[in-house]
mmCIF file of the protein (N, C-alpha, C, O) and its ligand, coordinates in Angstrom:
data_MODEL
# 
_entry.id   MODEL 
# 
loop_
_entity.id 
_entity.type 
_entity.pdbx_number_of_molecules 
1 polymer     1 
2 non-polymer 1 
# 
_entity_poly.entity_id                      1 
_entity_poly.type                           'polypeptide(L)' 
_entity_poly.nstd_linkage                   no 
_entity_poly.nstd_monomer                   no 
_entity_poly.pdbx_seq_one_letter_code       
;(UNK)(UNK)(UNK)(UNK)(UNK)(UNK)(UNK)(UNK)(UNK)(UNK)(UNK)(UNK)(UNK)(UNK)(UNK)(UNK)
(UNK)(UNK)(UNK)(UNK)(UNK)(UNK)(UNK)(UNK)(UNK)(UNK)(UNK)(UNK)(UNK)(UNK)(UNK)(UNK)
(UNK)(UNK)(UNK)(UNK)(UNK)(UNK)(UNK)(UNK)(UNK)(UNK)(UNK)(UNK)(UNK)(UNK)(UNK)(UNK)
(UNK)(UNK)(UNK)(UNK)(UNK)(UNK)
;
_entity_poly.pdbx_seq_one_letter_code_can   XXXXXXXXXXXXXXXXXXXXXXXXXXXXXXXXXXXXXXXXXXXXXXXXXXXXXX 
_entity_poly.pdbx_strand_id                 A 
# 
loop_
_entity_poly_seq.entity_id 
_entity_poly_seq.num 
_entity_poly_seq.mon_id 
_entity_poly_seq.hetero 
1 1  UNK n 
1 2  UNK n 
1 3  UNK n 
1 4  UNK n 
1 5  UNK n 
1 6  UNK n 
1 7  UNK n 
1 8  UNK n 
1 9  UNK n 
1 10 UNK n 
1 11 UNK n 
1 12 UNK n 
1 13 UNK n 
1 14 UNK n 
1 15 UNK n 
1 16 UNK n 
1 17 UNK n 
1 18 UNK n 
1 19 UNK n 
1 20 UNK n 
1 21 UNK n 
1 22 UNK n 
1 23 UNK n 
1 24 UNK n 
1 25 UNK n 
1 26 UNK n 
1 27 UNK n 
1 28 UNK n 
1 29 UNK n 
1 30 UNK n 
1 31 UNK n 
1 32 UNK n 
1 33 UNK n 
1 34 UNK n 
1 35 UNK n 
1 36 UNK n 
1 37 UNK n 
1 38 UNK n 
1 39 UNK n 
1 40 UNK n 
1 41 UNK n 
1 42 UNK n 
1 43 UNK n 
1 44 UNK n 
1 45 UNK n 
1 46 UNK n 
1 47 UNK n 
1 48 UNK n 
1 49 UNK n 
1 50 UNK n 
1 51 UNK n 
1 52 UNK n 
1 53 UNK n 
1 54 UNK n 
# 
loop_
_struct_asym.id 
_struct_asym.entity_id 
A 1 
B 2 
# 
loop_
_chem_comp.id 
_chem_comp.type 
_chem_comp.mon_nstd_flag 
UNK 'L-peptide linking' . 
ZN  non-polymer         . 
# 
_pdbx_entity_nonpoly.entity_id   2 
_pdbx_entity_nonpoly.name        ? 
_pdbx_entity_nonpoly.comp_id     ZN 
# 
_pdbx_nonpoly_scheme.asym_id         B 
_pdbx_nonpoly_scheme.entity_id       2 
_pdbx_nonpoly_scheme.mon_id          ZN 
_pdbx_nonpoly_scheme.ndb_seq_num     1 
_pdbx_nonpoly_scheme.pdb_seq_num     101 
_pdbx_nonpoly_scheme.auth_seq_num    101 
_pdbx_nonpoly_scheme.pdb_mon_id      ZN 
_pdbx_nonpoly_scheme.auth_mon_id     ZN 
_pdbx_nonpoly_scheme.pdb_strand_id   A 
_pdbx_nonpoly_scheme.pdb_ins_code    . 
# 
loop_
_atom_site.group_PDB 
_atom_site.id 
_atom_site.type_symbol 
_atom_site.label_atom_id 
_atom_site.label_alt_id 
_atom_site.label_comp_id 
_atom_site.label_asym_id 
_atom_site.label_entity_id 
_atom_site.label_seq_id 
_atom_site.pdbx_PDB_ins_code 
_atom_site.Cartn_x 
_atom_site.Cartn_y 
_atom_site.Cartn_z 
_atom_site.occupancy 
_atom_site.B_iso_or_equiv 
_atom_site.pdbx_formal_charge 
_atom_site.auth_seq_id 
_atom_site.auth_comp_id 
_atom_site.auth_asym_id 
_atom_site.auth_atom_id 
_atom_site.pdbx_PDB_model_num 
ATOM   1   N  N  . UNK A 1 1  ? -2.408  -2.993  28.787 1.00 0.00 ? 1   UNK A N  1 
ATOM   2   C  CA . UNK A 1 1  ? -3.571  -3.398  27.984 1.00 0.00 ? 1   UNK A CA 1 
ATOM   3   C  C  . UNK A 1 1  ? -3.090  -4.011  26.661 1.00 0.00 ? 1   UNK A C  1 
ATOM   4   O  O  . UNK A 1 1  ? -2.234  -3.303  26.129 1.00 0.00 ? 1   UNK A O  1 
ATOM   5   N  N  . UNK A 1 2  ? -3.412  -5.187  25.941 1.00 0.00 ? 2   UNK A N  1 
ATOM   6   C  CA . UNK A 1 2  ? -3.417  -5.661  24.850 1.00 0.00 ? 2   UNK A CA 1 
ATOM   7   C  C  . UNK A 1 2  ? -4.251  -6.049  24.369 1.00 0.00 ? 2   UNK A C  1 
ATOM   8   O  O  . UNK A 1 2  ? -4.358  -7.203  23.954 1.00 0.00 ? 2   UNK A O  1 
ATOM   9   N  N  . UNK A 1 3  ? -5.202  -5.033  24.286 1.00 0.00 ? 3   UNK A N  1 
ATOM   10  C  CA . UNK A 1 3  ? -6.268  -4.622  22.947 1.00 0.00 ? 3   UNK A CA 1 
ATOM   11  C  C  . UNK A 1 3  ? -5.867  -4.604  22.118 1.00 0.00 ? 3   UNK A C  1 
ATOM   12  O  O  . UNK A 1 3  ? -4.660  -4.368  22.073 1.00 0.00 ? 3   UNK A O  1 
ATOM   13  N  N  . UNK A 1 4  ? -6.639  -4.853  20.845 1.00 0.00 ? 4   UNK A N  1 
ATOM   14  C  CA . UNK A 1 4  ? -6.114  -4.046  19.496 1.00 0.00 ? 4   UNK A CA 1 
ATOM   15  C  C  . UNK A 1 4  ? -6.782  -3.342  19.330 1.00 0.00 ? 4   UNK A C  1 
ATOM   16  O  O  . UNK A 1 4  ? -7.985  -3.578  19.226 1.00 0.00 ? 4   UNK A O  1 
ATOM   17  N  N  . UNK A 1 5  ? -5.984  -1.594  19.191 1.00 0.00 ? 5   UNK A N  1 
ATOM   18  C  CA . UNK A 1 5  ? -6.965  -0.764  18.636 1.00 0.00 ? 5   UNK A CA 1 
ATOM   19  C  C  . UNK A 1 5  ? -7.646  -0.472  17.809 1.00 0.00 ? 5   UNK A C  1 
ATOM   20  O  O  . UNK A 1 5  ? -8.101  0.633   17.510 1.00 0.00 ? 5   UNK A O  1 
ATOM   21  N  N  . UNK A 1 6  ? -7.810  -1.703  17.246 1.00 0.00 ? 6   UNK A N  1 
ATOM   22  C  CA . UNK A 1 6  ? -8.860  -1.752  15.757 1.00 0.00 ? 6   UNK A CA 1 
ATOM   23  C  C  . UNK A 1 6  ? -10.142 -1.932  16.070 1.00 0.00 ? 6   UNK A C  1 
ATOM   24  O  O  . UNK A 1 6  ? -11.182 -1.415  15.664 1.00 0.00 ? 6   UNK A O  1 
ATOM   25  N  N  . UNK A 1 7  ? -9.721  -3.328  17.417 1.00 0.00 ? 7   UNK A N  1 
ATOM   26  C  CA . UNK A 1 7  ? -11.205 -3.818  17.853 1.00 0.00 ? 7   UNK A CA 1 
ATOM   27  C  C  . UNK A 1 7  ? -11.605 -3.352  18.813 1.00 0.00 ? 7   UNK A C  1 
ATOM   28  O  O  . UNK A 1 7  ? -12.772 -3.560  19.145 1.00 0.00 ? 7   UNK A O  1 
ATOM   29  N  N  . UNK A 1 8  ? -10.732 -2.542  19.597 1.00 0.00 ? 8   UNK A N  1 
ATOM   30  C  CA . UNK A 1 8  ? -11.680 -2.133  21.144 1.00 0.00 ? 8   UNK A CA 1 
ATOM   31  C  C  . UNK A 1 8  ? -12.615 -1.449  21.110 1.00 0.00 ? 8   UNK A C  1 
ATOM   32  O  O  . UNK A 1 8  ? -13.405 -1.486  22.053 1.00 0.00 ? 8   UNK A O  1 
ATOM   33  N  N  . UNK A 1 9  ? -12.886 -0.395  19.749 1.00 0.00 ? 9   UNK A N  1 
ATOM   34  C  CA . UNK A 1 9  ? -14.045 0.217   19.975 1.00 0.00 ? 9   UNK A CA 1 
ATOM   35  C  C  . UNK A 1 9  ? -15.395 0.077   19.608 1.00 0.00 ? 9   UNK A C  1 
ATOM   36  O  O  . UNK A 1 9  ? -16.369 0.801   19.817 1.00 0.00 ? 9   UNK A O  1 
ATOM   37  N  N  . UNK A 1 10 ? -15.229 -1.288  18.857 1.00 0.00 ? 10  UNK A N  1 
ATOM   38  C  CA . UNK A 1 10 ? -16.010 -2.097  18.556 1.00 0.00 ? 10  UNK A CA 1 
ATOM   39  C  C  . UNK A 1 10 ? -16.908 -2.795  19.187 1.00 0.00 ? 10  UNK A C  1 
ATOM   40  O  O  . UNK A 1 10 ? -18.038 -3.034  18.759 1.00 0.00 ? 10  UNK A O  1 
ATOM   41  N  N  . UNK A 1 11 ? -16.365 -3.219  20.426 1.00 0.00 ? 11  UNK A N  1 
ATOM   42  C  CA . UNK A 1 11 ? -16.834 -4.040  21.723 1.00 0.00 ? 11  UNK A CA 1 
ATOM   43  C  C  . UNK A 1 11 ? -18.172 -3.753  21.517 1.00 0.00 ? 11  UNK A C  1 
ATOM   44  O  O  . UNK A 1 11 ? -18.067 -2.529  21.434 1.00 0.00 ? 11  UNK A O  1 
ATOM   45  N  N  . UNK A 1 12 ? -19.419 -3.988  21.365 1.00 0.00 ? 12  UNK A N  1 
ATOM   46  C  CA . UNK A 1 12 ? -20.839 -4.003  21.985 1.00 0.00 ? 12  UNK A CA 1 
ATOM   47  C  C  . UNK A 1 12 ? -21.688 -2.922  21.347 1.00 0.00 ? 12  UNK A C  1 
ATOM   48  O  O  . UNK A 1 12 ? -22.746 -2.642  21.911 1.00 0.00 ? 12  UNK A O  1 
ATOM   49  N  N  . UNK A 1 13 ? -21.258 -2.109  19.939 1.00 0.00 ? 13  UNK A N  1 
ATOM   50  C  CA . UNK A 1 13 ? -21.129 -1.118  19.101 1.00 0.00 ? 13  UNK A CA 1 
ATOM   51  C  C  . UNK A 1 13 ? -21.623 -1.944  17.720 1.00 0.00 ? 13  UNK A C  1 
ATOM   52  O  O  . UNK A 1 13 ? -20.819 -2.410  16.913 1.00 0.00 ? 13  UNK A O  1 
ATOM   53  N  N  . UNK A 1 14 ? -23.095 -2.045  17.588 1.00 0.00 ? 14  UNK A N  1 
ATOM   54  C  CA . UNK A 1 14 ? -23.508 -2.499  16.097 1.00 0.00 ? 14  UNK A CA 1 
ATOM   55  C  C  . UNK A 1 14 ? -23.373 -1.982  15.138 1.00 0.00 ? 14  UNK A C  1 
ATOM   56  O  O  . UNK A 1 14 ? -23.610 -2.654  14.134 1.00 0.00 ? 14  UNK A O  1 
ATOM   57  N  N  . UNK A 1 15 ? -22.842 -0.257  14.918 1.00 0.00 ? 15  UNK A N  1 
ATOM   58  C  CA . UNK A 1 15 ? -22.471 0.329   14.334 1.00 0.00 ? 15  UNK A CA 1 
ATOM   59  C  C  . UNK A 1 15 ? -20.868 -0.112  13.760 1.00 0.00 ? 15  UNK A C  1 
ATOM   60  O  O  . UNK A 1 15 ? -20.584 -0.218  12.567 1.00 0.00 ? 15  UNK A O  1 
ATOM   61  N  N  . UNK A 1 16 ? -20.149 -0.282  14.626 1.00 0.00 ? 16  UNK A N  1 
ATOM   62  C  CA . UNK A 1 16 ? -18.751 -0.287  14.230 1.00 0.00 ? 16  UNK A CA 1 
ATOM   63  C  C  . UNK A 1 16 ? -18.792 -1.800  13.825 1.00 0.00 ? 16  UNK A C  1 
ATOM   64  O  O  . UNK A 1 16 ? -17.736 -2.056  13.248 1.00 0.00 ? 16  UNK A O  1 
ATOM   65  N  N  . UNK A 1 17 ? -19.483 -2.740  13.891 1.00 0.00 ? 17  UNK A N  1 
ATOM   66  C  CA . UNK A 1 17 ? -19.249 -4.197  13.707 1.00 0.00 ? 17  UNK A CA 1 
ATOM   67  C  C  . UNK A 1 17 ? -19.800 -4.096  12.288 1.00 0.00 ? 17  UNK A C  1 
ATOM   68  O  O  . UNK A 1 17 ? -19.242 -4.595  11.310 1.00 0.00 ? 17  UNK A O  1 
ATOM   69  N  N  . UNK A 1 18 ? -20.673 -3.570  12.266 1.00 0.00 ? 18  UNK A N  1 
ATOM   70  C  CA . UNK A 1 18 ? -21.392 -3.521  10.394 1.00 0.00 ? 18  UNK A CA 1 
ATOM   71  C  C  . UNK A 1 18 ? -20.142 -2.855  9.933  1.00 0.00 ? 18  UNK A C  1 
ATOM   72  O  O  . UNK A 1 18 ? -19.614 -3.515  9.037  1.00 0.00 ? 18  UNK A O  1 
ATOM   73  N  N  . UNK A 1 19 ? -19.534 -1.845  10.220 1.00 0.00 ? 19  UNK A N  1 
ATOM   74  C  CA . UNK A 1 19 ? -18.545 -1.296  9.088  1.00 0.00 ? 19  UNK A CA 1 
ATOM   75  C  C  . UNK A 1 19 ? -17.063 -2.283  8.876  1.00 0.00 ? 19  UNK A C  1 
ATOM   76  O  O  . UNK A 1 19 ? -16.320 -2.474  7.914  1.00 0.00 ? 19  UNK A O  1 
ATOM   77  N  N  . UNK A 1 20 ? -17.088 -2.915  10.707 1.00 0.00 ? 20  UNK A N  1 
ATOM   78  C  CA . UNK A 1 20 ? -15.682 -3.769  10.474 1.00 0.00 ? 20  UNK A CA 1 
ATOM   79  C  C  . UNK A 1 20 ? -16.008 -4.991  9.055  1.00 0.00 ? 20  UNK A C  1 
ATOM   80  O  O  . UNK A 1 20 ? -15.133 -5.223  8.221  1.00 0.00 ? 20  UNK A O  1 
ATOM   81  N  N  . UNK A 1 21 ? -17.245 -5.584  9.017  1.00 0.00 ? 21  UNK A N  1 
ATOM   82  C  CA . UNK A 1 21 ? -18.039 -6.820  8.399  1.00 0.00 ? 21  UNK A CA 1 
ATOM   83  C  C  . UNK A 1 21 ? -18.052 -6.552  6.971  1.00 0.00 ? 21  UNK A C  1 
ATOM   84  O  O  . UNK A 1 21 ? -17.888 -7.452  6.147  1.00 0.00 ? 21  UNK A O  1 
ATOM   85  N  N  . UNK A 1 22 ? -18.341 -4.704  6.498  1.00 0.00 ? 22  UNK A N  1 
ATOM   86  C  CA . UNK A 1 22 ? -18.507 -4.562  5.571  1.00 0.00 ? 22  UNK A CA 1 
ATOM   87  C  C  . UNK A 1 22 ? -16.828 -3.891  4.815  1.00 0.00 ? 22  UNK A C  1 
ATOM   88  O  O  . UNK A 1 22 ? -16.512 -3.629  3.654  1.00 0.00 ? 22  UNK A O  1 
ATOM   89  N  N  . UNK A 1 23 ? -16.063 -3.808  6.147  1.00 0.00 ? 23  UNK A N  1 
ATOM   90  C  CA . UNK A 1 23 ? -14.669 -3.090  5.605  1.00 0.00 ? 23  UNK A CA 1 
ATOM   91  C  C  . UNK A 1 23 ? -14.006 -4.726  5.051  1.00 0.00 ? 23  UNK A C  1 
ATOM   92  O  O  . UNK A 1 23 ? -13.399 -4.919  3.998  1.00 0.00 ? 23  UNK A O  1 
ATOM   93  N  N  . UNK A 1 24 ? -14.348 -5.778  6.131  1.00 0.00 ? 24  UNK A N  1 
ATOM   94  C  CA . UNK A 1 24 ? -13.647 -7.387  5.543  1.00 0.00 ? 24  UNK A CA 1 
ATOM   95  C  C  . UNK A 1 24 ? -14.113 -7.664  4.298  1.00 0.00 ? 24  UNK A C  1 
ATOM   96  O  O  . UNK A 1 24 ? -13.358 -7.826  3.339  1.00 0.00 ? 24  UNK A O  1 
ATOM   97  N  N  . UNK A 1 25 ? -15.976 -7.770  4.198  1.00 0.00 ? 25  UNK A N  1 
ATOM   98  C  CA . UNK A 1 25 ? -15.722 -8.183  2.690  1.00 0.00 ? 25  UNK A CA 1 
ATOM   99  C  C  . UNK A 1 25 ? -15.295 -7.378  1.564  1.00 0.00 ? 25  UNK A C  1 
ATOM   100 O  O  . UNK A 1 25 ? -14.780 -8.021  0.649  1.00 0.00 ? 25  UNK A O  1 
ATOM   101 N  N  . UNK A 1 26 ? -15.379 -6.210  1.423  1.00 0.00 ? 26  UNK A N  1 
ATOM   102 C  CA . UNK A 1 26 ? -14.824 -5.173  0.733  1.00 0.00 ? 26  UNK A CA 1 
ATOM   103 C  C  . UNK A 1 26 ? -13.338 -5.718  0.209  1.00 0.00 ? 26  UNK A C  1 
ATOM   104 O  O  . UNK A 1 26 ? -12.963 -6.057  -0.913 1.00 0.00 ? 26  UNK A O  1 
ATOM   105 N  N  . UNK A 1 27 ? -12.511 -5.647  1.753  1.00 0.00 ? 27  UNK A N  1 
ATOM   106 C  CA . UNK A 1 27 ? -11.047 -6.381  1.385  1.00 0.00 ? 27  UNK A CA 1 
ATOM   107 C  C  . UNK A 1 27 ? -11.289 -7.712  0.485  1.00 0.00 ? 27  UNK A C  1 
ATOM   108 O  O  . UNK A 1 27 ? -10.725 -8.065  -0.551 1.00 0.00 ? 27  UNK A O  1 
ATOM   109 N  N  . UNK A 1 28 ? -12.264 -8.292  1.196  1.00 0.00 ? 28  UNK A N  1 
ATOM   110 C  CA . UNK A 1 28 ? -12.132 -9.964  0.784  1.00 0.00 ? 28  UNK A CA 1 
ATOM   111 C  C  . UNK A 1 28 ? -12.423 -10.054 -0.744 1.00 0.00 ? 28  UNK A C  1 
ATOM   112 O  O  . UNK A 1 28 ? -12.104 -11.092 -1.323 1.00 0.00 ? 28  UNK A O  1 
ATOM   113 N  N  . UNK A 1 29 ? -13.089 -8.897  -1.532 1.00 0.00 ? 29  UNK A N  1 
ATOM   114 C  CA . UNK A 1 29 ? -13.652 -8.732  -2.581 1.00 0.00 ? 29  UNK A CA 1 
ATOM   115 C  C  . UNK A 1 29 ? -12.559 -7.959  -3.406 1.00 0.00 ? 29  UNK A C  1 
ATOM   116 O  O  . UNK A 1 29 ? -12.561 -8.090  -4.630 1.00 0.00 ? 29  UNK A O  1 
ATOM   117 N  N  . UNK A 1 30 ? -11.894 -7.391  -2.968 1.00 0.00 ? 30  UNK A N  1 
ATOM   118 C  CA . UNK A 1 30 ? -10.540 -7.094  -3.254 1.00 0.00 ? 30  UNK A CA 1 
ATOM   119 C  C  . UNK A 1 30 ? -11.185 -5.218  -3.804 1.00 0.00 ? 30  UNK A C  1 
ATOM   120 O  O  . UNK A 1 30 ? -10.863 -4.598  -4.818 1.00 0.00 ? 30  UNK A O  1 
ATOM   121 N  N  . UNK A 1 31 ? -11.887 -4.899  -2.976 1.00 0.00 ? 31  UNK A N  1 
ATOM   122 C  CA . UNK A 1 31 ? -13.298 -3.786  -3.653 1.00 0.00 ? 31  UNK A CA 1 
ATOM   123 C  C  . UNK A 1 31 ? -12.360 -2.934  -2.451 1.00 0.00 ? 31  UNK A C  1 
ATOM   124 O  O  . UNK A 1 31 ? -12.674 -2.876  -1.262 1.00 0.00 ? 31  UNK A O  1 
ATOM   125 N  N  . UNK A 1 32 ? -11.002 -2.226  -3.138 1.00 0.00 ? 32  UNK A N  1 
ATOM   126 C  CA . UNK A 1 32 ? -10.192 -0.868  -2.274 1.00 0.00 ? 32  UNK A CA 1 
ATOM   127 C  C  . UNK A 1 32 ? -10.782 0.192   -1.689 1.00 0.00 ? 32  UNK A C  1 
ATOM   128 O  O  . UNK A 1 32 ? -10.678 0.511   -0.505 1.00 0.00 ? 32  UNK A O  1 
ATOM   129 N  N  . UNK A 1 33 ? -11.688 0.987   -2.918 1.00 0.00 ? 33  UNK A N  1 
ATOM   130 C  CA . UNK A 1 33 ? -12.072 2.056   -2.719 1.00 0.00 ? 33  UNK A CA 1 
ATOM   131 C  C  . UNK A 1 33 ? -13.412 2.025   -1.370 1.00 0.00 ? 33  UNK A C  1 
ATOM   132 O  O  . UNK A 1 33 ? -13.667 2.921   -0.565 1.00 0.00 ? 33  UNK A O  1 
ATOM   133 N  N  . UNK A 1 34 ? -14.147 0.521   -1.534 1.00 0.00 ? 34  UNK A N  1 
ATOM   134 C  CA . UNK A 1 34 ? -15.145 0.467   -0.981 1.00 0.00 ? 34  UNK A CA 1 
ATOM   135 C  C  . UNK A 1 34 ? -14.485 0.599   0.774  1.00 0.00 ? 34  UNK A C  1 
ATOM   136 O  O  . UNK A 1 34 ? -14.851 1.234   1.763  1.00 0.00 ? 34  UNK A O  1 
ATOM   137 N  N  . UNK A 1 35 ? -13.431 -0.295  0.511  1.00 0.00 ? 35  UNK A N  1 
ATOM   138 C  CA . UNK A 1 35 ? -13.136 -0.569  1.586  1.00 0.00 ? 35  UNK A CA 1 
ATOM   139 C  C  . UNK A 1 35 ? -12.528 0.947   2.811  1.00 0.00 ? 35  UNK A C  1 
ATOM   140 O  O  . UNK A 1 35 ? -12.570 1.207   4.014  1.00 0.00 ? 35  UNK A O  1 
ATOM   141 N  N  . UNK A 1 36 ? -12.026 1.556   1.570  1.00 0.00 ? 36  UNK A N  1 
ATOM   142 C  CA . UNK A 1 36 ? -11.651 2.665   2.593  1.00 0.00 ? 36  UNK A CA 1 
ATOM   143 C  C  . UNK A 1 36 ? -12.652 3.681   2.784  1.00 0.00 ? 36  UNK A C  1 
ATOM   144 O  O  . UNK A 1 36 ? -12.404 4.596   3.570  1.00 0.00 ? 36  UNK A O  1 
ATOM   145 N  N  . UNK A 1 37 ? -13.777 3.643   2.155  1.00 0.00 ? 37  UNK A N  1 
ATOM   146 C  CA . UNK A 1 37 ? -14.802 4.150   2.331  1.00 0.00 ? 37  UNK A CA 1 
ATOM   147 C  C  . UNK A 1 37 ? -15.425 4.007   4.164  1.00 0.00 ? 37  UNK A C  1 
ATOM   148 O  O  . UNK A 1 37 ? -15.628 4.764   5.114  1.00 0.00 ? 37  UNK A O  1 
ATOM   149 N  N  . UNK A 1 38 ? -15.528 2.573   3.850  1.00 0.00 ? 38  UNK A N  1 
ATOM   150 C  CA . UNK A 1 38 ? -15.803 1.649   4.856  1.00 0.00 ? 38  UNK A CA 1 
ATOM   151 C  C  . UNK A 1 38 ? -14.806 2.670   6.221  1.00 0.00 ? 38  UNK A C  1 
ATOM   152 O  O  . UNK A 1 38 ? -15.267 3.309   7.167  1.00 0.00 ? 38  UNK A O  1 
ATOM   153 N  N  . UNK A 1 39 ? -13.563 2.493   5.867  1.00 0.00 ? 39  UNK A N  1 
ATOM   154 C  CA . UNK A 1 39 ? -12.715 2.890   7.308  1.00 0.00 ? 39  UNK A CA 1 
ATOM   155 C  C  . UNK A 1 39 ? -13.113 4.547   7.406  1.00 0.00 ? 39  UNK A C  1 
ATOM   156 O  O  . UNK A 1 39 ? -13.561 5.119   8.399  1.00 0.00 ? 39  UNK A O  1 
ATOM   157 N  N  . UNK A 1 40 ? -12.917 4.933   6.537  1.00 0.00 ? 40  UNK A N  1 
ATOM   158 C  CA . UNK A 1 40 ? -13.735 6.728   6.456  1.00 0.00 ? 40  UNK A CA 1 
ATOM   159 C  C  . UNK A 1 40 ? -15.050 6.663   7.668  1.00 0.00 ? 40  UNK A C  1 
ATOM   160 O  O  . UNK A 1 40 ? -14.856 6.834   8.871  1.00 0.00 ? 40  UNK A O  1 
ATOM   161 N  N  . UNK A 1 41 ? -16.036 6.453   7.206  1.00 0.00 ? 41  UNK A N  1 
ATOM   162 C  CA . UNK A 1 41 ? -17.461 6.169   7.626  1.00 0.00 ? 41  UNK A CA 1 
ATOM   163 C  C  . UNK A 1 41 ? -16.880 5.808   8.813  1.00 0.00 ? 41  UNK A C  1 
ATOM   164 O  O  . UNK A 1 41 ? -17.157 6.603   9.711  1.00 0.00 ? 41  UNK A O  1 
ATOM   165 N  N  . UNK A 1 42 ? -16.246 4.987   9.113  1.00 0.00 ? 42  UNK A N  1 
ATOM   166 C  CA . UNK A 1 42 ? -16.171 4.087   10.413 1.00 0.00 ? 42  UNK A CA 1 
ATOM   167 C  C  . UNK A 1 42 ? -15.457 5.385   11.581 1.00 0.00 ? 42  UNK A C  1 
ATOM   168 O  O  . UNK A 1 42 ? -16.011 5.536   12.670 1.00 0.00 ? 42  UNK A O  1 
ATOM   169 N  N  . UNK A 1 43 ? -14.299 6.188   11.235 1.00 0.00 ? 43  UNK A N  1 
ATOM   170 C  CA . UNK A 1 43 ? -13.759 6.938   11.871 1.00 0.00 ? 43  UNK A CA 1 
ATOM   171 C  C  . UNK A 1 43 ? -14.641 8.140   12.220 1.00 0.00 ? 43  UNK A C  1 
ATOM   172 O  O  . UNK A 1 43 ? -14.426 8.765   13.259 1.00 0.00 ? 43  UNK A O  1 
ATOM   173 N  N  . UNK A 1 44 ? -15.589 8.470   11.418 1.00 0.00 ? 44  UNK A N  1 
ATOM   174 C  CA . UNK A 1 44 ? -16.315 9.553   11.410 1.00 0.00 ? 44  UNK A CA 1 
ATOM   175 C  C  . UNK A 1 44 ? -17.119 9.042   12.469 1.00 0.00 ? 44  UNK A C  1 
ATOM   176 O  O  . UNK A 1 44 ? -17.160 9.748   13.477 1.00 0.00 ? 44  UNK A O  1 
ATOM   177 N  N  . UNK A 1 45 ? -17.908 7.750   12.476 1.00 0.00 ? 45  UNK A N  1 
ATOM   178 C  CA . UNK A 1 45 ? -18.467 7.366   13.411 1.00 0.00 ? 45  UNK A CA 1 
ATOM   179 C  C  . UNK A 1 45 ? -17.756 7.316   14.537 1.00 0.00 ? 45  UNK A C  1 
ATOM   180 O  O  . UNK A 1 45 ? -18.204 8.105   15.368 1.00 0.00 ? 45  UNK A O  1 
ATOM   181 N  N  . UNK A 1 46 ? -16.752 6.660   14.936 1.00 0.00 ? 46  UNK A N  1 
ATOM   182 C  CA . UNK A 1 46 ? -16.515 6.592   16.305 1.00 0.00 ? 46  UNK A CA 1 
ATOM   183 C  C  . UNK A 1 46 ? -16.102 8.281   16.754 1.00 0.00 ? 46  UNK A C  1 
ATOM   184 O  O  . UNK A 1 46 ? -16.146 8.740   17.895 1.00 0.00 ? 46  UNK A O  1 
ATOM   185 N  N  . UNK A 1 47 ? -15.719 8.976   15.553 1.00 0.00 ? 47  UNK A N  1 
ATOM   186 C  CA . UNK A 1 47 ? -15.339 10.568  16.209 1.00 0.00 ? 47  UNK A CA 1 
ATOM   187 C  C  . UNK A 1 47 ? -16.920 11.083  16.393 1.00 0.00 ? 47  UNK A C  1 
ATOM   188 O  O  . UNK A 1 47 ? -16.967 11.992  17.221 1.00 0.00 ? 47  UNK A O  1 
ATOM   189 N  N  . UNK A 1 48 ? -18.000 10.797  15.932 1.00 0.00 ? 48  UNK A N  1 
ATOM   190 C  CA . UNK A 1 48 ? -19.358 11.293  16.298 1.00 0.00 ? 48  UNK A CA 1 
ATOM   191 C  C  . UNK A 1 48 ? -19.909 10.320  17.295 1.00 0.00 ? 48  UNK A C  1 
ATOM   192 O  O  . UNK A 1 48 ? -21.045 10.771  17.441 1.00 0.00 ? 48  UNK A O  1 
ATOM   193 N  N  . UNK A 1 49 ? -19.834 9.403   17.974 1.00 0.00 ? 49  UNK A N  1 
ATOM   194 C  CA . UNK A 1 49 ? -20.454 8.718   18.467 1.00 0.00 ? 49  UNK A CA 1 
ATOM   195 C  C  . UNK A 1 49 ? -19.848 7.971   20.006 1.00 0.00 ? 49  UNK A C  1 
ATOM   196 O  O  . UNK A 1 49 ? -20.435 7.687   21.050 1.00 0.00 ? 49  UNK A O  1 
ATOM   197 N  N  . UNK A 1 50 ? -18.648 7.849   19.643 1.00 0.00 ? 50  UNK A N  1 
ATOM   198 C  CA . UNK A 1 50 ? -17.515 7.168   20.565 1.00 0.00 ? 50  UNK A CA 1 
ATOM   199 C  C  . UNK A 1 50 ? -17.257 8.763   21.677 1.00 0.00 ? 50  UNK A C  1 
ATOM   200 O  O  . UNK A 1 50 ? -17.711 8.879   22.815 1.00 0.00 ? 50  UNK A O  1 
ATOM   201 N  N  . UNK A 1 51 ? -16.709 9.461   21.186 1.00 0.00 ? 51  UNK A N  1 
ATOM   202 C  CA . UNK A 1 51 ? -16.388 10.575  21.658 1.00 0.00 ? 51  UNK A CA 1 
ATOM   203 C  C  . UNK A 1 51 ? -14.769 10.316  21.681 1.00 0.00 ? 51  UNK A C  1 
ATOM   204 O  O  . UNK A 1 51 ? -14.183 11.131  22.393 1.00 0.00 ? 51  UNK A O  1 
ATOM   205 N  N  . UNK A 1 52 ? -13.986 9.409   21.089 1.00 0.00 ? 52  UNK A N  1 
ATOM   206 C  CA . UNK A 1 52 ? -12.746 9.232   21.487 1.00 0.00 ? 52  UNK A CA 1 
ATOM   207 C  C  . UNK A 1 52 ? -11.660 9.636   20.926 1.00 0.00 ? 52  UNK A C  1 
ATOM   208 O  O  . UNK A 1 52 ? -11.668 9.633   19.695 1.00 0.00 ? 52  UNK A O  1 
ATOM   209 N  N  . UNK A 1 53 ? -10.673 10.002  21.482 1.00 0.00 ? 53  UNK A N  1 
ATOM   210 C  CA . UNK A 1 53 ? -9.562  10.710  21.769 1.00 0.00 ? 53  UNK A CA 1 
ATOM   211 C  C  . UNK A 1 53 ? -9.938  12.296  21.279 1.00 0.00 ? 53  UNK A C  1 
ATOM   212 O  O  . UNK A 1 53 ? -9.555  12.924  20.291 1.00 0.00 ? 53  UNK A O  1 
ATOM   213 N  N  . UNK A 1 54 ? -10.774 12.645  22.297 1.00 0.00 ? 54  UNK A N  1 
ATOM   214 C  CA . UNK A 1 54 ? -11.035 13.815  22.289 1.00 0.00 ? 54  UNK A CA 1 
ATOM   215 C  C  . UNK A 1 54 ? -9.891  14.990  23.146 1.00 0.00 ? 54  UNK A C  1 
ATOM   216 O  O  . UNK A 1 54 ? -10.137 16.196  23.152 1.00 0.00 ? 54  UNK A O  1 
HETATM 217 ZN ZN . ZN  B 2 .  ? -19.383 2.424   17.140 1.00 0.00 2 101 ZN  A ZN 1 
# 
């Protein structure tokens, strides 16, 4: 498989696409804290929602 595991769990997931959208401009804004906020939120989600690597 050559996924990236950044994006596979993203696939079809409006949840994880708003946080990837809001983790880019964050970066793009050069806004750190927001941004890792952003990846926080995002992990919590896919560990509540994804069910993965359980
Ligand atoms: Zn998701």
């Amino acid at each position: 498989m050559s996924a990236q595991p950044d994006r596979e769990a993203a696939e079809g997931c409006r949840t994880c696409e708003q946080f990837d959208l809001e983790e880019a401009v964050a970066r793009a804004e050069g806004d750190g804290s927001r941004e890792t906020d952003c990846r926080v939120l995002r992990r919590r989600h896919l560990a509540a929602d994804h069910d993965d690597g359980a």
